[in-house]
Backbone and ligand atoms as CSV (ligand in chain L), in Angstrom:
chain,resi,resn,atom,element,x,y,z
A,1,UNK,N,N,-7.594,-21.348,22.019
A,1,UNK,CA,C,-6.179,-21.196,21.681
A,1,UNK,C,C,-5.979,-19.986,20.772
A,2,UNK,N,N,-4.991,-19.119,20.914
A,2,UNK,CA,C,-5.007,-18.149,19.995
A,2,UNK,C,C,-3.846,-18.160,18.668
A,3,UNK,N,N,-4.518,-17.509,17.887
A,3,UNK,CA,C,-4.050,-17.867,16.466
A,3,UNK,C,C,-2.130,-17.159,16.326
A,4,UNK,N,N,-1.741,-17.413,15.523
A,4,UNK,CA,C,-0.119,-17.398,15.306
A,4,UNK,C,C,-0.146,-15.451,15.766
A,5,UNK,N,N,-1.349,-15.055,14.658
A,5,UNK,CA,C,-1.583,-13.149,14.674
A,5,UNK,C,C,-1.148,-12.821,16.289
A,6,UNK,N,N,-2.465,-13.437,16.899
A,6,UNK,CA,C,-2.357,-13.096,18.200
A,6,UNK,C,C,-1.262,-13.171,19.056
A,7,UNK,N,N,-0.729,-14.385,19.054
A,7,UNK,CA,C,0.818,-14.470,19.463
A,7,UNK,C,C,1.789,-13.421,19.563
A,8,UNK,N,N,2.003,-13.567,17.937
A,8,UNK,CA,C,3.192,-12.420,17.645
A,8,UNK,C,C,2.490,-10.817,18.011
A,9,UNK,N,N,1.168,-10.519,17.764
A,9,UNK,CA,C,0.907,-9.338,18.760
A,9,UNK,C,C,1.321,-9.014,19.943
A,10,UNK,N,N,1.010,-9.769,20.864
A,10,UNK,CA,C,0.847,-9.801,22.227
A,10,UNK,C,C,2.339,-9.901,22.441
A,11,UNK,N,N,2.932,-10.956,21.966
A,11,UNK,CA,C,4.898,-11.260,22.835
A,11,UNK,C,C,5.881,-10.197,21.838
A,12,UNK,N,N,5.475,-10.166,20.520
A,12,UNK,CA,C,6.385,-8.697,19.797
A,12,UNK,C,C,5.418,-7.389,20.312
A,13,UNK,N,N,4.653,-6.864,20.999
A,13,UNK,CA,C,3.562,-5.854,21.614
A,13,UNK,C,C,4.661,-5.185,22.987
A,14,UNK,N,N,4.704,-6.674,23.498
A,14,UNK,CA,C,4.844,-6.211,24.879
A,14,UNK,C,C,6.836,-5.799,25.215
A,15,UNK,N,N,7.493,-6.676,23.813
A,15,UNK,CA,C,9.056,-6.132,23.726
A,15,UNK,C,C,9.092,-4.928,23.440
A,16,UNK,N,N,8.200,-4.484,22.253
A,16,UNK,CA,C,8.245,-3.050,21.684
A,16,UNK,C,C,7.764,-2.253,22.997
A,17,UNK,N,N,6.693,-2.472,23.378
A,17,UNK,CA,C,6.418,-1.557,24.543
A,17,UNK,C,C,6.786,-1.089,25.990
A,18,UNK,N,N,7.863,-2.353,25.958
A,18,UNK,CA,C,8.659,-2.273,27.339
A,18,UNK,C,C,10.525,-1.102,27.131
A,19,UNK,N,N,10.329,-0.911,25.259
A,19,UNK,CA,C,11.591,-0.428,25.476
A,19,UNK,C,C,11.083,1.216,24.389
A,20,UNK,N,N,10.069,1.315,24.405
A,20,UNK,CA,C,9.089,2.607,23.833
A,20,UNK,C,C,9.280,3.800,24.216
A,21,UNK,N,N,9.876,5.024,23.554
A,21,UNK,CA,C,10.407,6.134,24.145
A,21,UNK,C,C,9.716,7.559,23.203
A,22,UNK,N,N,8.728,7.210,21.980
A,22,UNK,CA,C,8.095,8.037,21.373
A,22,UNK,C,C,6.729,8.327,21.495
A,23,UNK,N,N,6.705,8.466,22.838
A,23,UNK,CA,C,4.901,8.838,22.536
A,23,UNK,C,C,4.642,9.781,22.504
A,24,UNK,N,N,5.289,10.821,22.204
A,24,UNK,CA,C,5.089,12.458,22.208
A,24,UNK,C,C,5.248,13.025,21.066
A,25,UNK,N,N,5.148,12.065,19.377
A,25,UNK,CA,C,4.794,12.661,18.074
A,25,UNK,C,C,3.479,13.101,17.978
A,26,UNK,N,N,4.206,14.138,17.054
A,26,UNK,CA,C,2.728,14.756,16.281
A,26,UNK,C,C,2.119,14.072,15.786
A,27,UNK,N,N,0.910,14.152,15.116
A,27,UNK,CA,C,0.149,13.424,14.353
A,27,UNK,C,C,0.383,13.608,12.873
A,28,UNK,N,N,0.548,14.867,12.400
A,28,UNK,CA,C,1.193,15.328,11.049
A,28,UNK,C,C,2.184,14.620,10.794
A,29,UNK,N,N,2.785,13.765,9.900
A,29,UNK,CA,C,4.069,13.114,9.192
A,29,UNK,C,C,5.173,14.461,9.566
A,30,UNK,N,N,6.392,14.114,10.387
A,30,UNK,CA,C,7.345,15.202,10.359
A,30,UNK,C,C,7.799,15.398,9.278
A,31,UNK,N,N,7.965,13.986,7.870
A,31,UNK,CA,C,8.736,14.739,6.926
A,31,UNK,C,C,7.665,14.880,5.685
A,32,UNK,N,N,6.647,14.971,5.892
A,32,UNK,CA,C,5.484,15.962,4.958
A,32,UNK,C,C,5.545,14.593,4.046
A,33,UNK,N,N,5.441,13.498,4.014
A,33,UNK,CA,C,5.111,12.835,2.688
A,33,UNK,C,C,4.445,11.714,2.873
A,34,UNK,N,N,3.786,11.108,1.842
A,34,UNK,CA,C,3.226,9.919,2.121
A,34,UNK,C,C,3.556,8.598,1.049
A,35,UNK,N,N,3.710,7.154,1.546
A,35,UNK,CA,C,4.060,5.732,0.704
A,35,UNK,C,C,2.842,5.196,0.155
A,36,UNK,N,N,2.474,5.259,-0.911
A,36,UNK,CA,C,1.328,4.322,-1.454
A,36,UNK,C,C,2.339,2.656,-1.370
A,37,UNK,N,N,2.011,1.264,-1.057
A,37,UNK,CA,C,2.606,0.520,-1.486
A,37,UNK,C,C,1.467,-0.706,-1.104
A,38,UNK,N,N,2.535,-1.705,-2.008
A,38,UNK,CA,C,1.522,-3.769,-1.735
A,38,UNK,C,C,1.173,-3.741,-0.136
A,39,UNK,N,N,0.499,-4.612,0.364
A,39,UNK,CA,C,0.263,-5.025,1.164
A,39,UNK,C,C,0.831,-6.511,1.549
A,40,UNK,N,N,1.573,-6.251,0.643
A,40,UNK,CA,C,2.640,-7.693,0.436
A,40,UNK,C,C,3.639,-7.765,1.819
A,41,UNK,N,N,3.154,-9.508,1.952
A,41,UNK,CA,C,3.893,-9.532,3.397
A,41,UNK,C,C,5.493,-9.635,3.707
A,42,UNK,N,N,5.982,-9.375,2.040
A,42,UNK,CA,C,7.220,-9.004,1.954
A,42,UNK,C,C,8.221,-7.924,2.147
A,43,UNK,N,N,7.126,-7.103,1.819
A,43,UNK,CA,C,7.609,-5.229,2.155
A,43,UNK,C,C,7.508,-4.949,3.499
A,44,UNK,N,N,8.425,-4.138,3.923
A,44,UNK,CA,C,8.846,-3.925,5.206
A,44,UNK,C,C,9.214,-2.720,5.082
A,45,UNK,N,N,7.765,-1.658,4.868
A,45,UNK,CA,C,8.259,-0.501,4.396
A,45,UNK,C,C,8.992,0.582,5.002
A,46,UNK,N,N,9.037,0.702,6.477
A,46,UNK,CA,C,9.650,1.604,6.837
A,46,UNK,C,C,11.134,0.911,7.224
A,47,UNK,N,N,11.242,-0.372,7.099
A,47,UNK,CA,C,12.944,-0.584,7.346
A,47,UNK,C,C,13.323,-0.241,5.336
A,48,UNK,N,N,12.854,-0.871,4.675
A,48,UNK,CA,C,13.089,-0.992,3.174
A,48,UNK,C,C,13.217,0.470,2.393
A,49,UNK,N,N,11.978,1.303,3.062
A,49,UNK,CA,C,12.251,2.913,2.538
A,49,UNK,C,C,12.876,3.941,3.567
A,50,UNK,N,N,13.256,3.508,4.477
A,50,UNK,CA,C,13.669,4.481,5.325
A,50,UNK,C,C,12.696,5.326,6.159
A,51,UNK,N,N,12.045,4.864,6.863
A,51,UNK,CA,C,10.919,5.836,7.037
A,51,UNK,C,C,11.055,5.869,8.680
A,52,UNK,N,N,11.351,7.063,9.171
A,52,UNK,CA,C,11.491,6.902,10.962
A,52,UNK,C,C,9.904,6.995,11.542
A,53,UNK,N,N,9.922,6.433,12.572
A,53,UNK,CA,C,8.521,6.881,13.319
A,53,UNK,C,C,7.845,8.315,13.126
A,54,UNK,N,N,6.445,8.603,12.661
A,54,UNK,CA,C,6.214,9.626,12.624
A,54,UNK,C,C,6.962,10.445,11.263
A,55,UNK,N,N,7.373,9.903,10.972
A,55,UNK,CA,C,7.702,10.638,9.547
A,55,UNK,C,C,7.006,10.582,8.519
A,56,UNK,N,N,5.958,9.958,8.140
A,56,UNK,CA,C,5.256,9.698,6.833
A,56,UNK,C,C,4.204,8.977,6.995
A,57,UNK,N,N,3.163,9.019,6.247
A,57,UNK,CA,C,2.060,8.170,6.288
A,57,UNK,C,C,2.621,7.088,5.436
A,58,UNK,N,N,2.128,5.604,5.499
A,58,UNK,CA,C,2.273,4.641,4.758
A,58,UNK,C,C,0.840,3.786,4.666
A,59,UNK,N,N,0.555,3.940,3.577
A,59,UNK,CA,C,-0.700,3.507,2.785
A,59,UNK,C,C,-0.873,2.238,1.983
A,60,UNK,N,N,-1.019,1.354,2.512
A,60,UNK,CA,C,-1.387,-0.328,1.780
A,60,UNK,C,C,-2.550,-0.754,1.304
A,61,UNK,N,N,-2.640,-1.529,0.594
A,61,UNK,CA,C,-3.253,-2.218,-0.238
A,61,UNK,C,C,-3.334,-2.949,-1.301
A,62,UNK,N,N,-3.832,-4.099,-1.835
A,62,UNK,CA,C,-3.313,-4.826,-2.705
A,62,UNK,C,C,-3.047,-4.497,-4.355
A,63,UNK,N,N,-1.221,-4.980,-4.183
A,63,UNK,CA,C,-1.205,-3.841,-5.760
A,63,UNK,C,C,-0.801,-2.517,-5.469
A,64,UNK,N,N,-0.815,-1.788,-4.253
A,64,UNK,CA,C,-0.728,-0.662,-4.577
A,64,UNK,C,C,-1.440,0.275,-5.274
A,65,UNK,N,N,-2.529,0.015,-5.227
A,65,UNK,CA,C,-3.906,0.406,-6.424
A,65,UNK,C,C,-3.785,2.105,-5.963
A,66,UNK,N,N,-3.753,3.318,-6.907
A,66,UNK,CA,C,-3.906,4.572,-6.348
A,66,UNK,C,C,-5.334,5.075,-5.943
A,67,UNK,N,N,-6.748,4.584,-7.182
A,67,UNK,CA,C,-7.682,4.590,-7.102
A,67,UNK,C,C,-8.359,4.116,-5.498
A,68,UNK,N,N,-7.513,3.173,-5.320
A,68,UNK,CA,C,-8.434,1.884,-3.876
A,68,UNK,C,C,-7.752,3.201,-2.620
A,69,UNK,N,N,-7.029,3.568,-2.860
A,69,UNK,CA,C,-5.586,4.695,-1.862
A,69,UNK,C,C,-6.214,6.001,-1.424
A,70,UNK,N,N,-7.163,6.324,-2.516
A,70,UNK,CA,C,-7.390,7.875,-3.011
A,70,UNK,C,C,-7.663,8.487,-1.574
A,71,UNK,N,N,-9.058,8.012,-1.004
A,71,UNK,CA,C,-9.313,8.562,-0.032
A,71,UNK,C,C,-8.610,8.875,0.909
A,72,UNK,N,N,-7.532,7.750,1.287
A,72,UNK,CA,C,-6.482,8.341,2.063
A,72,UNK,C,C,-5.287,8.950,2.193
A,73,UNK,N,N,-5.146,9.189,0.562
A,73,UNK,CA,C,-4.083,10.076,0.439
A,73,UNK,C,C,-5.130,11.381,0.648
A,74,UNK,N,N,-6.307,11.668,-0.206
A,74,UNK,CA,C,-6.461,13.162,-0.028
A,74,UNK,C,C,-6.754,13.786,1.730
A,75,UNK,N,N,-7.112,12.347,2.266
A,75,UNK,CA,C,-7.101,12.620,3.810
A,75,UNK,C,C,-5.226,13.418,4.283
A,76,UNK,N,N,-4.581,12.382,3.101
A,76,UNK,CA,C,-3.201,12.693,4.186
A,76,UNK,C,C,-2.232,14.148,3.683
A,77,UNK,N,N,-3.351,14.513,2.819
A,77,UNK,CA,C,-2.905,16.139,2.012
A,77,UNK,C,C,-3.459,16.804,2.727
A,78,UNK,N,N,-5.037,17.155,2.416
A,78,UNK,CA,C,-6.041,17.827,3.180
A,78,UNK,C,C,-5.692,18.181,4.754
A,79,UNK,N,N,-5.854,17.503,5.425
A,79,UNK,CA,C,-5.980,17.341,7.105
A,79,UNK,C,C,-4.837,16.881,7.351
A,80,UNK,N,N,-3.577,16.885,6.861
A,80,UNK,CA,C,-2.280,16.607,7.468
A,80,UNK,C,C,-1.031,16.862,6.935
A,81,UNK,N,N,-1.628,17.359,5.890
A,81,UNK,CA,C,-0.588,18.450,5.567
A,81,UNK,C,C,0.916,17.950,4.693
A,82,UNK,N,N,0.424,16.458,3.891
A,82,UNK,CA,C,1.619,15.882,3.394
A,82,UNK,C,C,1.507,16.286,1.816
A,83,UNK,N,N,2.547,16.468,1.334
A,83,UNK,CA,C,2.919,17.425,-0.012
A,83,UNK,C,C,3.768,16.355,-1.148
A,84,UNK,N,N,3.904,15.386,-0.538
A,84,UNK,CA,C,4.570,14.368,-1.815
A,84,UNK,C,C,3.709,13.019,-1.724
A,85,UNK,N,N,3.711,12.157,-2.886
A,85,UNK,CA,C,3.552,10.464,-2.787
A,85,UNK,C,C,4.561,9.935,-3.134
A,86,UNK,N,N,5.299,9.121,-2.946
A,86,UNK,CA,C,5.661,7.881,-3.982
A,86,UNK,C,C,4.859,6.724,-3.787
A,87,UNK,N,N,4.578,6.302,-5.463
A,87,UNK,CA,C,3.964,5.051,-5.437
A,87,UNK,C,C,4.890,3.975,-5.428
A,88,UNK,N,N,4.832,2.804,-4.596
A,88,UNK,CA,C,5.869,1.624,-4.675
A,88,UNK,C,C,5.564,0.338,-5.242
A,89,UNK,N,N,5.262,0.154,-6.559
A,89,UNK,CA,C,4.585,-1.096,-6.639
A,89,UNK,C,C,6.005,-2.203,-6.375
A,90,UNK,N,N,5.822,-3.361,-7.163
A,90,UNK,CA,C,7.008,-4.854,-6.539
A,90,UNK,C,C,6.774,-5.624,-6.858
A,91,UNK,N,N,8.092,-6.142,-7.709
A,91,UNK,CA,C,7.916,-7.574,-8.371
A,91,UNK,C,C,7.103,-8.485,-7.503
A,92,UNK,N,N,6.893,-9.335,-8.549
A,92,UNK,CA,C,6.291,-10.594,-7.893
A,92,UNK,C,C,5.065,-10.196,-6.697
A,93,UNK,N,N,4.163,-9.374,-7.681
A,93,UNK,CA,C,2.770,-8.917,-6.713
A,93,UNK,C,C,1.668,-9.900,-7.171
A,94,UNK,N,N,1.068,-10.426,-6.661
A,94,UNK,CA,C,-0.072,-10.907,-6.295
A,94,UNK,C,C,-1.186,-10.308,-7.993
A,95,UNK,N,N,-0.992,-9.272,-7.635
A,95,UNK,CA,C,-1.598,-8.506,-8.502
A,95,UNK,C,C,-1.509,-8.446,-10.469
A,96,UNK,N,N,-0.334,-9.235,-10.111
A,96,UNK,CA,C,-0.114,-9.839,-11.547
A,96,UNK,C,C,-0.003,-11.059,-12.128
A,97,UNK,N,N,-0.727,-12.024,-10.986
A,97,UNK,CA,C,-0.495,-13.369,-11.758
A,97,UNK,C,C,-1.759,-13.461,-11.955
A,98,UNK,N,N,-3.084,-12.726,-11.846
A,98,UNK,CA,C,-3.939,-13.584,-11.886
A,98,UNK,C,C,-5.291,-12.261,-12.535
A,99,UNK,N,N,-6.432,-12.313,-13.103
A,99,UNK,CA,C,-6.992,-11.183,-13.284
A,99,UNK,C,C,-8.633,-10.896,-13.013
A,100,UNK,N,N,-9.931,-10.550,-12.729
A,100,UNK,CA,C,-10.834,-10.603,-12.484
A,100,UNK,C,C,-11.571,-11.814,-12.939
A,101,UNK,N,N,-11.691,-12.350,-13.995
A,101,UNK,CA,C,-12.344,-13.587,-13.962
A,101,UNK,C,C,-11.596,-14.749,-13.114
A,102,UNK,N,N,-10.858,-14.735,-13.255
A,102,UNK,CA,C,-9.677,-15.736,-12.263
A,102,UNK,C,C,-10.753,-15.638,-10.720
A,103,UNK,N,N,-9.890,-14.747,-10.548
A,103,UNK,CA,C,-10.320,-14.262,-9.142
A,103,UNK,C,C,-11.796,-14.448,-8.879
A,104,UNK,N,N,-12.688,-14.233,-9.465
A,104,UNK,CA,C,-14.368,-14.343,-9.430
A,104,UNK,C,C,-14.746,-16.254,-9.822
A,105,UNK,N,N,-13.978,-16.673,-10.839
A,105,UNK,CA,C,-13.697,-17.930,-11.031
A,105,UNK,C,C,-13.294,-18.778,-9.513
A,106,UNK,N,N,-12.234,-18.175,-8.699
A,106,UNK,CA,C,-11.987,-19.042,-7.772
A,106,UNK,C,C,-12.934,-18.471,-6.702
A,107,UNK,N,N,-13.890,-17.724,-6.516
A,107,UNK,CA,C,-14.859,-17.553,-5.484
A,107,UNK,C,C,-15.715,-18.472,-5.897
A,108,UNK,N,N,-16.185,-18.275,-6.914
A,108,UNK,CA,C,-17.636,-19.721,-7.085
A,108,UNK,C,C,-16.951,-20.841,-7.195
A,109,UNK,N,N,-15.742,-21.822,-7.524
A,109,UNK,CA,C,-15.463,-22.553,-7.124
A,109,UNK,C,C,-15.247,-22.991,-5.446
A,110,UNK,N,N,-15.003,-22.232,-5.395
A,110,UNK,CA,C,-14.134,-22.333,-3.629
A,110,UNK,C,C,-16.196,-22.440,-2.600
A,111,UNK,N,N,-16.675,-21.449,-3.304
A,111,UNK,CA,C,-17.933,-20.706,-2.180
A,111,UNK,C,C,-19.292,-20.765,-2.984
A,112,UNK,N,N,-19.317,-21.204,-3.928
A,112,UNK,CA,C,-20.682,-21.557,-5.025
A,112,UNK,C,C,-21.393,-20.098,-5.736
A,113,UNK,N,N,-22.276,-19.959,-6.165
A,113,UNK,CA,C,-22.957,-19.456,-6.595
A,113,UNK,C,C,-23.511,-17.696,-5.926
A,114,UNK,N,N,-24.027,-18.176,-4.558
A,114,UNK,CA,C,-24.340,-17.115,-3.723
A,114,UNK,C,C,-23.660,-16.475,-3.419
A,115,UNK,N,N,-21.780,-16.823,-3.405
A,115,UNK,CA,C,-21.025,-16.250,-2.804
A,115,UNK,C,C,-20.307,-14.997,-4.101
A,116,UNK,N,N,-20.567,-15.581,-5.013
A,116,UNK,CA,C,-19.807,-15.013,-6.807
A,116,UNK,C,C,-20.987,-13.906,-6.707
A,117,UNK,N,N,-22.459,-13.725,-6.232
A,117,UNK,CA,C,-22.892,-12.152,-6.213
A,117,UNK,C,C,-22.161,-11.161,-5.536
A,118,UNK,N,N,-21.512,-11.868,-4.277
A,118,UNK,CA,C,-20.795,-10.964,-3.248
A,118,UNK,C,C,-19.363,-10.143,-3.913
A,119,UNK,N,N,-18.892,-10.885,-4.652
A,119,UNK,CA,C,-17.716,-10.047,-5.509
A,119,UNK,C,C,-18.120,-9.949,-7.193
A,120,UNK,N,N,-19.543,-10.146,-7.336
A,120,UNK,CA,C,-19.795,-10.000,-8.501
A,120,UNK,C,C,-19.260,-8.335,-9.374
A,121,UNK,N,N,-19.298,-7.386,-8.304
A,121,UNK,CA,C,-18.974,-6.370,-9.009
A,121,UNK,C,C,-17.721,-5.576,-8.785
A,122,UNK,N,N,-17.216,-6.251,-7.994
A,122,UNK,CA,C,-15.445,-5.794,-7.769
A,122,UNK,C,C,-14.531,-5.826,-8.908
A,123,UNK,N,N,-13.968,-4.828,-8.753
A,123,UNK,CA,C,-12.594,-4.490,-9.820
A,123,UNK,C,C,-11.747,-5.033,-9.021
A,124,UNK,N,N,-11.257,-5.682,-9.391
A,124,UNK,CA,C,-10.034,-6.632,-8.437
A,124,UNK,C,C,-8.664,-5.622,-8.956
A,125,UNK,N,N,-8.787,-4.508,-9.801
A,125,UNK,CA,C,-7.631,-3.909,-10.153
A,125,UNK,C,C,-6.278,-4.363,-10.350
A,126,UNK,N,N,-6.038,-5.635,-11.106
A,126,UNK,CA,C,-5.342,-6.489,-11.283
A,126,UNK,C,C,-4.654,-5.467,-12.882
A,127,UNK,N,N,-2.917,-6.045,-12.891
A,127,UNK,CA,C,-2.434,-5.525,-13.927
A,127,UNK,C,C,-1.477,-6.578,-14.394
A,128,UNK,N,N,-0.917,-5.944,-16.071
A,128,UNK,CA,C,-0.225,-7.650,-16.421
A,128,UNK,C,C,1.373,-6.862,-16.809
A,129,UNK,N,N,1.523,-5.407,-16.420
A,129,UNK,CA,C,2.625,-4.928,-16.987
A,129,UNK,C,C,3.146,-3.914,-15.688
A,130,UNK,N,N,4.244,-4.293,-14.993
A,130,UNK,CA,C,4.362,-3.844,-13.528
A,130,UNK,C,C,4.525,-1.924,-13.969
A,131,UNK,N,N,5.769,-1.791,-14.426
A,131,UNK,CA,C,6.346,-0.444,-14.833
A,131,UNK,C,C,5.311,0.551,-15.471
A,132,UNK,N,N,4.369,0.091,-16.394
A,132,UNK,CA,C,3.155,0.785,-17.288
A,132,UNK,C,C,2.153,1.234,-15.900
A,133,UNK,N,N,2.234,0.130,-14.857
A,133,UNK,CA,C,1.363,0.409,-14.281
A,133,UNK,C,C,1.554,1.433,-13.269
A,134,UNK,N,N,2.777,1.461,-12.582
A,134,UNK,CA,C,3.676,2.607,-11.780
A,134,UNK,C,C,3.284,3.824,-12.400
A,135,UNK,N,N,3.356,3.703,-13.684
A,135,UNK,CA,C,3.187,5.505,-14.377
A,135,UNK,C,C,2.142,5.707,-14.656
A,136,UNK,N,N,1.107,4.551,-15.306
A,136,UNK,CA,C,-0.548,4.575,-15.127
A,136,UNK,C,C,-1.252,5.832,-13.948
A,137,UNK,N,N,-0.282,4.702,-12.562
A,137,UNK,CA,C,-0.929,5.339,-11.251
A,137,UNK,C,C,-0.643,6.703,-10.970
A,138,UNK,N,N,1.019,6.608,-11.200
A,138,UNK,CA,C,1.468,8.404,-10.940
A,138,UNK,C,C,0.545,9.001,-11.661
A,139,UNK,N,N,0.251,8.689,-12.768
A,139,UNK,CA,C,-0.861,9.829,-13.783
A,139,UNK,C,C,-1.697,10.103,-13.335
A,140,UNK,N,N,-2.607,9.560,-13.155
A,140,UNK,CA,C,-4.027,8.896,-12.623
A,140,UNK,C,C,-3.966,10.199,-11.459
A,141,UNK,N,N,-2.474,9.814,-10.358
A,141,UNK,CA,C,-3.087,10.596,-9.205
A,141,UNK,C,C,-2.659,12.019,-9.748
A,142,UNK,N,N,-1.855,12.499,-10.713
A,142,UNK,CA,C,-1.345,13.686,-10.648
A,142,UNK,C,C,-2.568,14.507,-11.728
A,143,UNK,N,N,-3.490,14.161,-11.893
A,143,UNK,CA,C,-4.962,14.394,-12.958
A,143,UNK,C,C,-5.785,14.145,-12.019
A,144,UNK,N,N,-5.861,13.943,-10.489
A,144,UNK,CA,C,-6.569,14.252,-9.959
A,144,UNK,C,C,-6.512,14.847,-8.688
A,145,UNK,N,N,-5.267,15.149,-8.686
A,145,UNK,CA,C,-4.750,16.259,-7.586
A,145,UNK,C,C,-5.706,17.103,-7.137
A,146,UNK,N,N,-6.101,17.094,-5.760
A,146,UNK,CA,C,-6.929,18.124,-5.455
A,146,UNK,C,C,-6.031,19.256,-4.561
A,147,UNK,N,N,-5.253,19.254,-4.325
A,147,UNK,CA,C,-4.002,19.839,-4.165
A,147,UNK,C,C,-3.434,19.578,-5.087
A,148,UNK,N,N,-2.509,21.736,-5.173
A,148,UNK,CA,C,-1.571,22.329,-5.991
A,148,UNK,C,C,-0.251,22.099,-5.383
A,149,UNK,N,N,0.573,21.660,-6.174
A,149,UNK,CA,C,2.453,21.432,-5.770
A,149,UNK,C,C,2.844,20.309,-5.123
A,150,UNK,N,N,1.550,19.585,-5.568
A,150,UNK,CA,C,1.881,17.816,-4.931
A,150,UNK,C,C,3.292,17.166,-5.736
A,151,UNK,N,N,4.203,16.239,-4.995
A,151,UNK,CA,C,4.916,16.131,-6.031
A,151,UNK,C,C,4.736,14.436,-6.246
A,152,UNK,N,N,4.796,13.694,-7.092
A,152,UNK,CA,C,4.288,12.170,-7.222
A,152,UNK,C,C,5.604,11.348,-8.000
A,153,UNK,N,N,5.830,10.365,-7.441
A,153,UNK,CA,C,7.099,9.548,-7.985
A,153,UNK,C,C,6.374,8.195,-8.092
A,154,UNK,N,N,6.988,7.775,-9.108
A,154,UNK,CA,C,6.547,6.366,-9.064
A,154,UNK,C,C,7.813,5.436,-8.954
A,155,UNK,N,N,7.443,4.166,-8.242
A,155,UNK,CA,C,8.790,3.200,-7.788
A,155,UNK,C,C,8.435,1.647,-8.067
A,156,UNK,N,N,9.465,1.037,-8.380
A,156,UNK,CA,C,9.145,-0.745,-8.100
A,156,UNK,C,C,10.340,-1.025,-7.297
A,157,UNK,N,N,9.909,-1.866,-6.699
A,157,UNK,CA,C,10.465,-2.320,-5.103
A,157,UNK,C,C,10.598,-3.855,-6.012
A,158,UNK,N,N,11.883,-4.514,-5.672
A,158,UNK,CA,C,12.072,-5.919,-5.596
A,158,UNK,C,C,12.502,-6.719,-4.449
A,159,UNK,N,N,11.156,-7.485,-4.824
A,159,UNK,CA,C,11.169,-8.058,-3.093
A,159,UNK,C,C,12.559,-9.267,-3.781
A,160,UNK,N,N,13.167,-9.546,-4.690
A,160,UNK,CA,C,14.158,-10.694,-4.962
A,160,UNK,C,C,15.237,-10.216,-4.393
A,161,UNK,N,N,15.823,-8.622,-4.262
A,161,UNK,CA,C,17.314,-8.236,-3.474
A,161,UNK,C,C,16.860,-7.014,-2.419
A,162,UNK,N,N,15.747,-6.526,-2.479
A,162,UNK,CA,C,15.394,-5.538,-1.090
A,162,UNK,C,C,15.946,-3.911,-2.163
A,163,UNK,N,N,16.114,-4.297,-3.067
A,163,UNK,CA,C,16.364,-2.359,-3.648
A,163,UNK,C,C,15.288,-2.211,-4.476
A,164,UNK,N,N,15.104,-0.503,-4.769
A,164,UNK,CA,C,13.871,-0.119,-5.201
A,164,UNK,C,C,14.684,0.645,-5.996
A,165,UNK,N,N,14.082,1.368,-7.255
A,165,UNK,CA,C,14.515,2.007,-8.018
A,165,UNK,C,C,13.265,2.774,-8.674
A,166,UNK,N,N,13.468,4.131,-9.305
A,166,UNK,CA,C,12.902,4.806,-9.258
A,166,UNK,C,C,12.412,5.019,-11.041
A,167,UNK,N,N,11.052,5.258,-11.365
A,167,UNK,CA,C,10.591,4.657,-12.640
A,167,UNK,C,C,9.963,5.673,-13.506
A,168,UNK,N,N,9.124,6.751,-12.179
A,168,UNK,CA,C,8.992,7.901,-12.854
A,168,UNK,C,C,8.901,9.069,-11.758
L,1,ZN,ZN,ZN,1.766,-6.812,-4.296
């Protein structure tokens, strides 16, 4: 039997693909920029930020971490030619209720002993102050720019009314 994923792949797959009229984008983002944001199954980033097909890279992961991102933003500078970020972090992330011992705490409970070596050395990159952390990240990436004239914004997205506002 296949799982709920598979479902909605396959029957939302085959609507999108029966009424599909873009297969002739570039690979380069047309509007040169790229979304760091959650992987939160709340964000709906290209209806929520505006983002048309082919216009932008959009980059997930939990938290929005810039560090966990890096590689693929400098992929999406380097080799594709995108010249801005905004970071989007968002209330009510995952990423702030809970912090590395937690998290390592509920692996050896949940999976014992053998399993707590397996994330024994993960930074779960967990934060307890949303806004500090938005400008943390903008910093972070704009001190390690490997590209000149990048431009970096930082954002929090509320998943409670769907608007984002802009922080730094
Ligand atoms: Zn999140």
């Amino acid at each position: 039997m296949s799982t709920n994923g598979e479902q909605n792949l396959e029957q939302g797959n085959k609507a999108y693909a029966a009424s599909f009229t873009q297969g002739d984008l570039a690979l380069p983002p047309s509007q040169n920029y790229a979304v760091l944001t959650c992987m939160d199954a709340r964000i709906d980033p290209a209806a929520a930020f505006g983002i048309p097909l082919g216009a932008a890279h959009v980059i997930r992961n939990a938290g929005a971490n810039a560090r966990d991102a890096f590689r693929s933003i400098v992929i999406s500078q380097q080799l594709l030619g995108t010249t801005e970020v905004l970071v989007v972090k968002h209330t009510g992330c995952g990423m702030l209720i809970f912090d590395n011992e937690t998290a390592k705490g509920l692996v050896k409970r949940n999976k014992g002993e053998a399993a707590l070596k397996e994330v024994q050395d993960i930074d779960f990159l967990t934060f307890s102050d949303l806004e500090a952390e938005v400008k943390k990240d903008v910093e972070w990436l704009q001190s390690r720019a490997v590209e000149t004239g990048i431009r970096f914004t930082g954002w929090i997205y509320e998943v409670e009314t769907g608007k984002a506002r802009k922080v730094v």
